[in-house]
N, C-alpha and C positions, 0 to 999 in steps of 0.2 A: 622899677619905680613907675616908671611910665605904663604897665599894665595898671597897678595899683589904682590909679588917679582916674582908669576911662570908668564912664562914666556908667552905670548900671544901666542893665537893661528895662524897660518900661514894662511893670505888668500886666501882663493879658488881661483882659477881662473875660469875668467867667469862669476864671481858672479855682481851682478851692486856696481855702489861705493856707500858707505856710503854718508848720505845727508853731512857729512860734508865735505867727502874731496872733493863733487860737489860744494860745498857752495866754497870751495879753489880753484877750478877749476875755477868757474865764476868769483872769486876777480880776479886770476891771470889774465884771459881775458883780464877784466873792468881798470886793470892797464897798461896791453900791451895797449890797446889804448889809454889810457887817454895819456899814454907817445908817442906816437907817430902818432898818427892820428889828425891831424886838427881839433882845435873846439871840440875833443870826451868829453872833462869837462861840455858840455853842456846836461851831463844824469843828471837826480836828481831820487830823490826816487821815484817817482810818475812815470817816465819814464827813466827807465835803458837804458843804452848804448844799451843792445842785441835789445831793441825794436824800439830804435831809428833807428837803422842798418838794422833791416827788413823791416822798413816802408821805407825805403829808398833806397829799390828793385825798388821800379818805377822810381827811377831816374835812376839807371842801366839800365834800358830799354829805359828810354828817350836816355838816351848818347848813347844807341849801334844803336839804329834806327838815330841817328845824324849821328855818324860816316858813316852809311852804303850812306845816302840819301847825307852828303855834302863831304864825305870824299873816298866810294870808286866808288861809281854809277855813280858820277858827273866826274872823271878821266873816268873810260869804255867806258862812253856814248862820252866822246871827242875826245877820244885818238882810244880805240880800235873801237869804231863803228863811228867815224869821222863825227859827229854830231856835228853841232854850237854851242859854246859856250854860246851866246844869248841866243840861245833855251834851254839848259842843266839849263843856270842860272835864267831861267824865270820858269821852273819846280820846281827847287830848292827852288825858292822864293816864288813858291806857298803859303806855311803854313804863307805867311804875311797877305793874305785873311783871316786868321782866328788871328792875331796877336791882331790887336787892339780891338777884343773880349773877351782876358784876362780879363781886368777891368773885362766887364761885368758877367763872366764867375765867377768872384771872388767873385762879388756883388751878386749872383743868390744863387749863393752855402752859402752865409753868412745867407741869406734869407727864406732857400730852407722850400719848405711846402711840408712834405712827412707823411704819415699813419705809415712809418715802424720808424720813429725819426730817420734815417740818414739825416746829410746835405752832408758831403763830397763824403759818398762811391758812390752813384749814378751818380757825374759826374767823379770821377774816373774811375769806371766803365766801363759805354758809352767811355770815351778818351780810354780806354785797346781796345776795342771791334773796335773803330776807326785805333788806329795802327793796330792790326792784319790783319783788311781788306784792309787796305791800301800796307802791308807786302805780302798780299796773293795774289794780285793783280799785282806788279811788277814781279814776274819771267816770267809771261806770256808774261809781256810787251817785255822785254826785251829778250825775244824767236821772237818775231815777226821782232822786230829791228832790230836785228839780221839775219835775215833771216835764221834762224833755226824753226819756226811757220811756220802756213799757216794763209795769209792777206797781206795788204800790209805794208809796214813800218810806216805809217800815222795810221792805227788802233792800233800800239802799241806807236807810242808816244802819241795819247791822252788817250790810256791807262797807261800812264806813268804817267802823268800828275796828273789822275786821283788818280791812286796809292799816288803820292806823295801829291797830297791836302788831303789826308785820314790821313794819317801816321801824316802830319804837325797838321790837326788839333787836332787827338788824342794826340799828344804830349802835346798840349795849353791847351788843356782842363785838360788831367790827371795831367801835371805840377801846374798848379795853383791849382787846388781841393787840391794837395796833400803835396802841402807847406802850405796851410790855414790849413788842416788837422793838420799838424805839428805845426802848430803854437796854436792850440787849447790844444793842447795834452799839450803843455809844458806849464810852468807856467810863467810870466811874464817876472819876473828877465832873463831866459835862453831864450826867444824865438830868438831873431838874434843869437846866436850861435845853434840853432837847424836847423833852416833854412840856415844859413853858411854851417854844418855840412854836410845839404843834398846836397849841390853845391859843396862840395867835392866828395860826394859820383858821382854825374853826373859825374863829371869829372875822377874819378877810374875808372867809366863805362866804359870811354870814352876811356882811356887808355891800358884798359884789352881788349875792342873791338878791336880798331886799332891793337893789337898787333896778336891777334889770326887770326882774317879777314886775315889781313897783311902775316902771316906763312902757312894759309889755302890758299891765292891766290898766291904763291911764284911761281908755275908754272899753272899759269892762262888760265882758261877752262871757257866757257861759261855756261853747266853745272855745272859745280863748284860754280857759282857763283849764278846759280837760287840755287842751296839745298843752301846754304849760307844763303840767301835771308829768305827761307821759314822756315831754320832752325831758325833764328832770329824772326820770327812771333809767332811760337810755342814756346821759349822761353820767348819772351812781356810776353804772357799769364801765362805762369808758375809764372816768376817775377811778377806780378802785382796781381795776386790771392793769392799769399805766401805775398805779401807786406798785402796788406789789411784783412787780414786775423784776426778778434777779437781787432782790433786798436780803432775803432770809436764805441761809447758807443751808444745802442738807448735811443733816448731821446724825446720823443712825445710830449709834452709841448715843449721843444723848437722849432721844427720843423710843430706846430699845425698853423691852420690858425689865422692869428690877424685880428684887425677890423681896425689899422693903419699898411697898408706897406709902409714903405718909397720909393718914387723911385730913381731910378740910378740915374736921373740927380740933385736931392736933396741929394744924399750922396755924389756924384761928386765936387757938389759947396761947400762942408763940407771939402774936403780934397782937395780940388783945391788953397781953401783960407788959409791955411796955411801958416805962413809966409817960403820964397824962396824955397814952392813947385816945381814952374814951371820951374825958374832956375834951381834945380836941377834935375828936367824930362827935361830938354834941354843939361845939359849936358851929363845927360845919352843917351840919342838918340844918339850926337854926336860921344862921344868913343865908342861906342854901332857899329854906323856904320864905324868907322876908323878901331877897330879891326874885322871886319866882312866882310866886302868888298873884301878881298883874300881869300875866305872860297871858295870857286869853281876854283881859278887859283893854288893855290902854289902846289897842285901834277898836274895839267897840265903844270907847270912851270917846274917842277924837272922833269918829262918827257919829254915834248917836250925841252926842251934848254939843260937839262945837261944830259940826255938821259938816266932814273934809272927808273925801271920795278912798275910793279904794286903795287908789296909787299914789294917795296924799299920807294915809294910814300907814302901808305898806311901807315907806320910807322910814316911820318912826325908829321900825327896827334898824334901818341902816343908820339915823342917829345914836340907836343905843350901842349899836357894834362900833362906830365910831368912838365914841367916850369907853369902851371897852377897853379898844385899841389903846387909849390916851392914858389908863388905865395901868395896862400892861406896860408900856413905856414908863412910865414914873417907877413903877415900881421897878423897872429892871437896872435905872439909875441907882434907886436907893440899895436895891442888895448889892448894886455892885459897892458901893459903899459900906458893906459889911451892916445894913440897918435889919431891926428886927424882924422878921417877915409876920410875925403875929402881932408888931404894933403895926404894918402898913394896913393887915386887915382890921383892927380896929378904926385904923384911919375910913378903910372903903367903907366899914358901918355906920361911921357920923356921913359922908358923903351923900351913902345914898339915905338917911334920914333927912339932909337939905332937901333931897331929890325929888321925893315924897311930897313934902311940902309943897315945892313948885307944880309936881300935877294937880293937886288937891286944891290950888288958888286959882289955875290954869281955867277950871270949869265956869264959876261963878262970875269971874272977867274977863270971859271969851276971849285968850291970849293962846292963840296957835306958839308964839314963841313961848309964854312960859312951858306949857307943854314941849315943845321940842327940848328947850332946856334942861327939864326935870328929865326926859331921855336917856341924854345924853349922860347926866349925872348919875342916872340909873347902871347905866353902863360902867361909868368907872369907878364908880364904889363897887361894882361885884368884879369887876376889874383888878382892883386893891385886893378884893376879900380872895379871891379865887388862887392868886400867884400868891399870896400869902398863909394859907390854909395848905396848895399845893405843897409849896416848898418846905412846909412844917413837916407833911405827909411825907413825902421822898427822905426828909432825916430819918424818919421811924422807919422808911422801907431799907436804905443803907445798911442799916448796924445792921453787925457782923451775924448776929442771932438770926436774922432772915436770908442771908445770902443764897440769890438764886430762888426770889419768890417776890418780886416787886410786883408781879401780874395779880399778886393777893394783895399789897397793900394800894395799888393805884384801883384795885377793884373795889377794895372798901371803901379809900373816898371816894370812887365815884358812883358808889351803888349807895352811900349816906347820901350824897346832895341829890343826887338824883333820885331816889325816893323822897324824902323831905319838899326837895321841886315837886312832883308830881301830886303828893297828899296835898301843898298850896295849892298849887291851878285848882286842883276841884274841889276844897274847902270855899275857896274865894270864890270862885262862881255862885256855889250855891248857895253862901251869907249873902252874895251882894243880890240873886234873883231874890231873896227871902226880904230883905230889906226896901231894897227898891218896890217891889210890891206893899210892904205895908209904910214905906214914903209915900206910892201914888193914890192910895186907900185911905189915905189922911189917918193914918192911925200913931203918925209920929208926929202929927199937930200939921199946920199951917203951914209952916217955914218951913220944913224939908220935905213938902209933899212936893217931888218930881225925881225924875230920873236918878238924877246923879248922886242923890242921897245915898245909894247901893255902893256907887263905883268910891263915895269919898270915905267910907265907914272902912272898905278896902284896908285903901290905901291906911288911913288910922290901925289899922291891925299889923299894917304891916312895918309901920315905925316902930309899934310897942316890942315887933320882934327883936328888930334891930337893936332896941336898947335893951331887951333878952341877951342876944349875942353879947353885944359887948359885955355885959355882967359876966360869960361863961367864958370871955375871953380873955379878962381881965387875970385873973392869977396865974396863965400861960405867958403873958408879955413879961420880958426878960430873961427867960430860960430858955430863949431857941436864938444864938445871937449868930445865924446863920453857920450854920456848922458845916455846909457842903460846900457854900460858892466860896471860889477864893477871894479874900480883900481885896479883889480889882472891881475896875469898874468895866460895864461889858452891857452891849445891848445899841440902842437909838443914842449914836454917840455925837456927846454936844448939846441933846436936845434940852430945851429952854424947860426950864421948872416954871 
């Protein structure tokens, strides 16, 4: 008894912890997030939070190369080097050349006949190796445009160009590979909230970029902004080889040659004929391009009209990644609730029609808040639309009739919003350059002869889409009464409505 009672010895300092109070470390972790990260209840035993979280570095890397290519590249090229708007948003839209090759992208990799039994890491891979070149390629551009290079200014815009078709399509590529990837890893029950999970994690990315970009260009250098650039390249690469790192099992019987391949356009007609497939990829396009289409104007808006610097601009995004997030959170409340996931996206289409609104009043009575506002609203109405669209999309990829081809149905929604996005940015650009020219040309009278006539015509098109959407979403709401998440509730738990 008297052994029992002396007293423990005093621990070293220095020494490593005990497996258990590691073992008490990782609960405490796996609790902080489950309480407050979006969607983190979607670990199981088979795949814990921590590896969820690492695989989901390449989304980090997606959102920071976004940020960079629509958030602060696309302001410099307008504002500081006074380059067309048209031009800046036809660059930008480049990565839609490579959009409606998701599908395929998703189908290739379901399919993929490889010796080493990977299917995902290899187009993961290629998409890493695509942004980086794409990443490595822009600071030169934008040296020459500049006229800080030697050439003309025309060798670095289609060096520009070039850069940004690189960067777009390694994004298309590594993003799909790398949500099939996820959706293999998790087990049935969990896959839309692991794939939810990671479209949070993009958007953290997205938010932690804008903010640092944002402090990093606060007194704005052109050098400043190529090491910016390049630092972001050499980053891709770290993110994307730490994400992929022992994730994907080899498996050479799946990835061996068969004697029947199915092709594309026979998996196509398999998950085309679904019933209110296409309905539902129409209305995704729509909200798709109504939230997408001020993705190149609102920091040349907050610049050119209400006159806020580069790093004041840059933030706007980490506002709308914010209301994203807030976005994503509500929603992962309501499905745990068993709520419609096609009425929350009707919800995020009246949201971001308030949202709208507040930019469009923002100009005329110089309110940096209403603007930050309208942001943020921006963000959780596509926030709403995106996990609710999603999670429509993942029922149609489940049934039994696709089993073992989710990399084709998460390929076709994201090669619909993501084309649909792309065709906005550079529609928008070139009605509002057309507009705003003949506002400054007085050819639209007195009263809207200025600037902002261009950016507020915008925004107006892009409400009329929203109430588009909602008409095409309107006879889908009640027939999806979440059919994957179980009746629990799961996500940012407690969090205040």
């Amino acid at each position: 008894m008297k052994a029992s009672l002396a007293p423990r010895p005093a621990p070293v300092r220095g020494t490593a912890p005990s497996p258990v109070e590691s073992l008490k470390t990782g609960a405490f972790w796996n609790r902080l997030g489950a309480r407050f990260l979006p969607f983190a209840d979607a670990a199981t035993e088979d795949l814990p939070l921590s590896r969820i979280l690492r695989l989901s570095l390449f989304q980090v890397s997606v959102g920071m190369a976004a940020v960079l290519l629509t958030g602060t590249l696309n302001r410099v090229m307008i504002v500081e080097l006074g380059m067309s708007s048209s031009l800046v948003a036809a660059m930008v839209a480049l990565p839609l050349l490579f959009a409606p090759l998701r599908a395929l992208i998703g189908f290739k990799s379901d399919h993929h006949i490889s010796v080493l039994g990977w299917k995902r890491v290899p187009y993961i891979w290629f998409g890493t190796l695509m942004q980086f070149g794409g990443l490595a390629i822009l600071p030169f551009a934008l040296l020459v445009m500049s006229g800080d290079g030697i050439g003309s200014p025309a060798i670095g815009q289609v060096c520009a160009a070039l850069g940004f078709l690189l960067v777009g399509a390694g994004m298309h590529t590594t993003q799909t590979a790398g949500l099939a990837l996820a959706t293999d890893l998790a087990p049935d029950h969990a896959r839309p909230r692991v794939v939810a999970l990671l479209y949070v994690m993009l958007l953290a990315g997205m938010m932690l970029s804008a903010i640092v970009i944002g402090r990093l260009l606060a007194d704005f250098t052109p050098t400043k902004l190529v090491q910016i650039v390049q630092g972001a390249a050499l980053l891709t690469m770290v993110l994307n080889l730490v994400a992929l790192w022992k994730q994907e099992a080899r498996n050479r019987a799946a990835t061996a040659a068969r004697a029947y391949q199915p092709s594309f356009s026979e998996a196509w007609a398999v998950f085309s004929a679904r019933p209110r497939t296409m309905r539902l990829l129409v209305a995704v396009g729509l909200g798709a391009a109504a939230f997408s289409m001020q993705d190149v104007l609102l920091e040349p808006y907050a610049g050119q009209i209400l006159g806020l610097s580069v790093g004041a601009t840059t933030s706007l995004t980490a506002l709308w990644a914010l209301g994203m997030l807030a976005g994503f959170a509500h929603a992962a409340r309501r499905l745990g609730e068993d709520s419609d996931p096609l009425r929350l996206a009707g919800f995020g289409g009246v949201a971001g029609i308030f949202a709208f609104l507040f930019v469009v009043f923002a100009g005329p009575l110089q309110s940096v808040a209403l603007l930050g506002i309208g942001a943020i609203f921006i963000g959780f109405g596509c926030g709403l639309f995106s996990v609710g669209t999603l999670t429509a999309a993942m029922a149609i990829s489940d049934d039994t009739a696709l089993g073992g081809r989710t990399g084709l149905a998460l390929g076709a929604w994201g090669a619909v919003q993501a084309t649909c996005a792309g065709l906005a940015i550079a529609i928008g650009a070139f009605v509002r350059d057309m507009v705003s020219a003949a506002a400054v040309a007085q050819d639209l009278g007195p009263t809207l002869a200025g600037p902002a006539t261009g950016y507020t015509f915008v925004y107006c098109v892009e409400i009329m889409l929203l109430l588009a959407t909602l008409v095409a979403l309107g006879p889908l709401v009640g027939g999806t009464r979440n059919p994957i998440l179980p009746p629990r509730r799961f996500g940012l738990s407690e969090f205040p409505i």
